[in-house]
N, C-alpha and C positions, 0 to 999 in steps of 0.2 A: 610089517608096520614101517612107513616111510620114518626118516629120521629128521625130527624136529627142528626149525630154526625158527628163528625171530630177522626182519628185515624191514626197514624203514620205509614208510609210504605217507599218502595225506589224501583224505578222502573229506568230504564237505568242509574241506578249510582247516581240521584237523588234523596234528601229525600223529601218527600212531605207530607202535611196533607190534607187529604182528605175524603170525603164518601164514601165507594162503593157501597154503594147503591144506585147511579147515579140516584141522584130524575130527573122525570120529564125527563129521557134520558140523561142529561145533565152530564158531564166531568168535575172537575175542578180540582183544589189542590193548597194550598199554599206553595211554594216551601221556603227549607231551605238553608241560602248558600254554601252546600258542594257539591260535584260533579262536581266543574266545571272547568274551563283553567285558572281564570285570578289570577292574584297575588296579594302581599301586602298586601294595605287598603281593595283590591274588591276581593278577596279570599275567596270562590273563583267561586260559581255561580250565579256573577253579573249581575243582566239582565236589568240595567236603561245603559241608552245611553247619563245621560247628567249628568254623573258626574267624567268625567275623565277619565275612561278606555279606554283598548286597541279596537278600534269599532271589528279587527277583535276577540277578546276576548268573544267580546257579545254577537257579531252572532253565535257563536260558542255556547254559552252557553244558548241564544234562542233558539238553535237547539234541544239540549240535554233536555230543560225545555218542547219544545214540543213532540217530541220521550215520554217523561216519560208519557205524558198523550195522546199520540196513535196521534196527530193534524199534526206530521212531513210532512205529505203528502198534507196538506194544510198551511204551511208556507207561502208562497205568499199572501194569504189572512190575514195576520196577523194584527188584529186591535190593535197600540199600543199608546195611547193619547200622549200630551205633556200633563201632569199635573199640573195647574197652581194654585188650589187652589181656586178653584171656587163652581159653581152649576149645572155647563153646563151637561146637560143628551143629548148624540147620540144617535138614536133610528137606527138601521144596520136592514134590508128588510123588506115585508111584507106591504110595505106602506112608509117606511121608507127610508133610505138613499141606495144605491147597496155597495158591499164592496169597491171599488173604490173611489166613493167620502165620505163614511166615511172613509177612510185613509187619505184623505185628511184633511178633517172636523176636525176630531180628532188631527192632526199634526200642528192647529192653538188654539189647546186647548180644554181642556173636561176633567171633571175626572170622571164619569161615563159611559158605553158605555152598549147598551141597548140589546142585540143582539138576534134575531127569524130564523137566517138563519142557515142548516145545513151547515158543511164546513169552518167557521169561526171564527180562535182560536182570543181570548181577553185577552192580557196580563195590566197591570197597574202593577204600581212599589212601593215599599214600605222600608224605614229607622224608623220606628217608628210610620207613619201613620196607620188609621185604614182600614181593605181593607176588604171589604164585598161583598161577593158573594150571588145574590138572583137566585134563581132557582124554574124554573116554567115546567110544561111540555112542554115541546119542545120551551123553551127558557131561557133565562137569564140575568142579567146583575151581572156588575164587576163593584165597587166603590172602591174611594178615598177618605177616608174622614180625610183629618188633623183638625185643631184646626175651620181654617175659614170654613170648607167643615160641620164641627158636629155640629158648628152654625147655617151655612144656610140649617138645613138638608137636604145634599143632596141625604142621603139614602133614607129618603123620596119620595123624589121627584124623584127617580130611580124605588122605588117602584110603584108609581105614575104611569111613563111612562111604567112602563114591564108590570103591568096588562093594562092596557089601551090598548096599543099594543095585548097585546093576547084576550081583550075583554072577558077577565073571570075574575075568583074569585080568591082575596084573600088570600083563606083562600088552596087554593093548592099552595102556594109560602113555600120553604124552606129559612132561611136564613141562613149564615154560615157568622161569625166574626171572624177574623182572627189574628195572635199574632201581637199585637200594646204594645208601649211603655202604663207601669200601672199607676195608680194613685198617686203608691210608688214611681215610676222614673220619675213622668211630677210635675218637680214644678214651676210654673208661678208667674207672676205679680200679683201683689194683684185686680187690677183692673180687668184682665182676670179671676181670682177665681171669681170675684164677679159678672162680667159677666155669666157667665158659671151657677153660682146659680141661676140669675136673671132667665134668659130663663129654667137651668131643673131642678132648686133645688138643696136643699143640699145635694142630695146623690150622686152628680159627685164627691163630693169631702173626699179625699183620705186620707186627712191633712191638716195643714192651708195651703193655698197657690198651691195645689197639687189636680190636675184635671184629671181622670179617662176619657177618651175621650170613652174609647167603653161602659163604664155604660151609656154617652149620648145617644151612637150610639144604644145602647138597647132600651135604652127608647123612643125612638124617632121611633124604628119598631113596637113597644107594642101601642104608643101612634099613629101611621098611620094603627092600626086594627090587627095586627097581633098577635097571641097570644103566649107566652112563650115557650110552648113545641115546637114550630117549629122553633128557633132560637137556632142553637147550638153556645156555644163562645168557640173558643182556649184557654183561660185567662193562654197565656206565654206574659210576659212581653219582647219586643226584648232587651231594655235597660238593661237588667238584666242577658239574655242569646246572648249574643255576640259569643258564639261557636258556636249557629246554626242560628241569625239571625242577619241581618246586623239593626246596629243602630245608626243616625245622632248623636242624645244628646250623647250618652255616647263613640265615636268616637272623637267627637270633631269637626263632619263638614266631615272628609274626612274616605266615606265607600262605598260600593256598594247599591247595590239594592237587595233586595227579590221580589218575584213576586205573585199575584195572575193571575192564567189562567183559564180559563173558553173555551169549545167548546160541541158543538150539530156532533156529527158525522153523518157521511153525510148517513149512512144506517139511519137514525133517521128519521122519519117522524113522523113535529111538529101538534099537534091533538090540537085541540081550547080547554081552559082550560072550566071547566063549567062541 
């Protein structure tokens, strides 16, 4: 298994971070907010649909997020959750849901979405939260993980479901971490820091009071088997870099979204891991 990185590019007008060394066949990139229609606070390639923008803004800039990673021609299939902050793992073909009713399934809540089928792009949204892309050969999934999501590991338990689902190993899974608000920019409640140690120790923490959410998110893929070299992090803080990434904290509440996408193109044929 080659060893994973993330490197900055711009593809239909888009900037993105992404591999191109498409482990596992697999597509993804996290996109940064310029490129796109909308204005203001969501300026300008907003791709969350439940925080005030123009809808036709979104779709417009869905378009352009897909176009940048080749999925435009499977938009119809687009699996994109409502994020509510949970544990909930979709598992999309193979045994699993058809894209159909995981669109649906997904639109009552989930923040990770599991997906084996070629043809089927996987957006989730991101102000700060941590958005992890696991990628397997001839599958993947796409997480959410805020404060309550790196508690209840849900990357874990994404990992969990994508090897299970592909019935192989491990140890052929990439992960990519994506830019979340840093340890420097997340300062919490005392009782949340002490939280936060309780379950992963003192190295979440950044400063008194100040919690590192993707040191968890690390520790928590190292501590469910995987080993170091095949997890690459971003480590851009979005709270920090508000020119290219939208951010709740240091916003104030009112921003857009960034996005991770993940898709299997449909020349892809997905090969059992092992």
């Amino acid at each position: 298994m080659v060893e994973p990185r993330l490197a900055r590019g711009t593809s239909h007008g888009v900037t993105l971070l992404e591999d191109a060394q498409r482990p596992g066949g697999v597509t993804f990139a996290f996109t940064e907010r310029t490129g796109g229609v909308s204005g203001g606070c969501y300026a300008s390639l907003n791709l969350g649909d439940n925080c005030g923008d123009d809808p036709a803004c979104i779709a417009e800039n869905r378009r352009r997020a897909l176009a940048a990673i080749g999925a435009l021609a499977d938009e119809a299939s687009l699996v994109c959750p409502r994020q509510v902050h949970g544990d909930r793992v979709i598992v999309v073909g193979d045994g699993g849901l058809t894209v159909a009713q995981a669109q649906v399934e997904a639109r009552k809540g989930a923040d990770a979405i599991v997906c084996l089928d070629a043809g089927v792009p996987v957006l989730l949204c991101f102000a700060d939260c941590v958005p992890i892309v696991l990628a397997a050969p001839g599958a993947f999934a796409v997480v959410h993980s805020g404060w309550k999501g790196t508690m209840a590991r849900i990357v874990a338990c994404a990992l969990d479901a994508l090897v299970a689902s592909c019935g192989g190993d491990l140890q052929d899974v990439c992960a990519y971490v994506g830019p979340c608000v840093s340890g420097a920019d997340y300062e919490v409640s005392c009782d949340m820091a002490k939280g936060f140690v309780a379950e992963f120790g003192d190295s979440v923490l950044a400063g008194p009071r100040k919690v590192d959410l993707g040191t968890a998110v690390l520790q928590t893929l190292c501590e469910a088997g995987m080993e170091a070299k095949a997890i690459a992090r971003a480590g851009i803080s979005t709270a920090s870099c508000t020119d290219r990434f939208f951010s709740y904290r240091a916003s104030g509440g009112a921003c857009g979204r960034h996005g991770a996408l993940a898709y299997l193109p449909r020349e892809h044929k997905r090969n059992e891991m092992g």
